[in-house]
C-alpha positions, 0 to 999 in steps of 0.5 A: 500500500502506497504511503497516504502522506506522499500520496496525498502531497502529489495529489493536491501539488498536482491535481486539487491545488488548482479547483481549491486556489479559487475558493480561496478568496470567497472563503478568506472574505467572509466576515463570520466562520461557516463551516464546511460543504454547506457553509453553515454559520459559527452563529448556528453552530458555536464550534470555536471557544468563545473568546479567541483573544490571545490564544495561540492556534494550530491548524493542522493541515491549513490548506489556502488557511482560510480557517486561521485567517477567520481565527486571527481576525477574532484575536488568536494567534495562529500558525498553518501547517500544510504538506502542499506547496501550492496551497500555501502559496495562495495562502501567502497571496492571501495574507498579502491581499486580506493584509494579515500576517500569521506563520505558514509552514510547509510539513506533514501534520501528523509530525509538526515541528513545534514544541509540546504544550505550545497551543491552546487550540487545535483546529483542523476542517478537512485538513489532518482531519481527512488527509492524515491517519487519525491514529497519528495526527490526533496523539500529535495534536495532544503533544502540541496542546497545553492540559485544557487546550481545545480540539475542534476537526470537521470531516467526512461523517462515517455514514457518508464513507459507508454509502459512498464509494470513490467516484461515485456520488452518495447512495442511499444505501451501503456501499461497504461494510462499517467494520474496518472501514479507516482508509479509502483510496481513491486511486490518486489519494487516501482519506480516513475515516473512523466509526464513531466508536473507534474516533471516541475510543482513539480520542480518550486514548490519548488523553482527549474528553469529547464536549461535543460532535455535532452532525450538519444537516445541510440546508434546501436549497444549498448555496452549492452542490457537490458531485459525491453528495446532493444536499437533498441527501445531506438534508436527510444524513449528516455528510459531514461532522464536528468533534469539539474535544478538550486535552484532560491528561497527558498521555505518555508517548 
């Protein structure tokens, strides 16, 4: 099996990088987070801490960093983190355009070279949180946070993995079994995947209590469709999730 990190690098240098750089722009200029495919509001959806003032950020796996320009401009500190040249590319336009400054790196998110207990929050919207293999970038999440930091990661919820296969658009009914689902290949990529049960158990492992997981319902009509699922079927099934966790213990690695 072809090693997800390398793999995952081609294919956003060489394939995504080019459809994603043009969201850019929209998403840099909202003036209010939403959050993923149906772009619903932090207002409806209070994903973040509630006060961002001074707090020292890591978006693990930033993409065109979207994410932690929202974040800055609620006061936090943020700094990117991203495996993909191009994308961080057009986060540094970005930055030059919207006029903010904050760290980008280039590097893997399941290895960033950061000191331990150097943040209070973890953050990651189909970053690490897809791209990455859970059993790796959630324990390094833990190291990078201080006892009490928060994580918050949106992704792909279990039941879109099982009624979808790749190329295909979401079913309503199974395409593969749930047991053992954690890595779906599509050919030119890898994503992950975690039943709830499995997510839950590798959270608590390393030393994580879950405050909240929140399933977005999509709304009708949505402002934008998508090949691999409608929003009439993400109306009626979560496609997508929200894990907000707090860091409770130190777990030894």
């Amino acid at each position: 099996m072809i090693d997800h990190t390398e793999l995952n690098r081609r294919h956003w240098e060489e394939h995504a990088a080019a459809a994603h750089g043009p969201l850019a722009r929209e998403h840099w200029s909202r003036t209010e987070p939403c959050w993923g495919l149906w772009a619903t509001p932090e207002s409806e959806l209070s994903v973040l801490p509630p006060d961002l003032s001074g707090m020292d950020v890591v978006e693990l796996g930033c993409g065109t960093a979207y994410v932690s320009a929202w974040l800055a401009r609620l006061g936090a500190r943020p700094v990117g983190i991203d495996i993909s040249a191009r994308q961080l590319d057009t986060a540094r336009e970005m930055q030059a355009e919207f006029g903010l400054d904050f760290p980008l790196i280039r590097g893997d998110a399941e290895q960033v070279p950061r000191d331990d207990a150097s943040f209070d929050l973890a953050i990651s919207e189909y970053g690490a949180s897809l791209w990455c293999d859970p059993h790796r970038w959630i324990p390094e999440a833990a190291r990078l946070l201080r006892p009490g930091g928060h994580l918050v990661f949106l992704t792909r919820s279990p039941l879109f993995a099982l009624c979808a296969r790749p190329g295909t658009t979401a079913s309503t009914a199974l395409q593969r079994p749930q047991f053992g689902l954690r890595r779906v290949d599509h050919g030119t990529s890898a994503e992950f995947t975690l039943p709830h049960g499995d997510m839950l158990r590798l959270l608590r492992s390393s030393g994580f209590t879950v405050d909240d997981l929140i399933e977005i319902q999509a709304p009708e009509p949505a402002h934008r469709e998508y090949f691999e699922v409608s929003s009439s079927w993400a109306h009626q099934w979560p496609s997508e999730e929200i894990w907000k966790a707090r860091l409770t213990s130190r777990q030894v690695r």
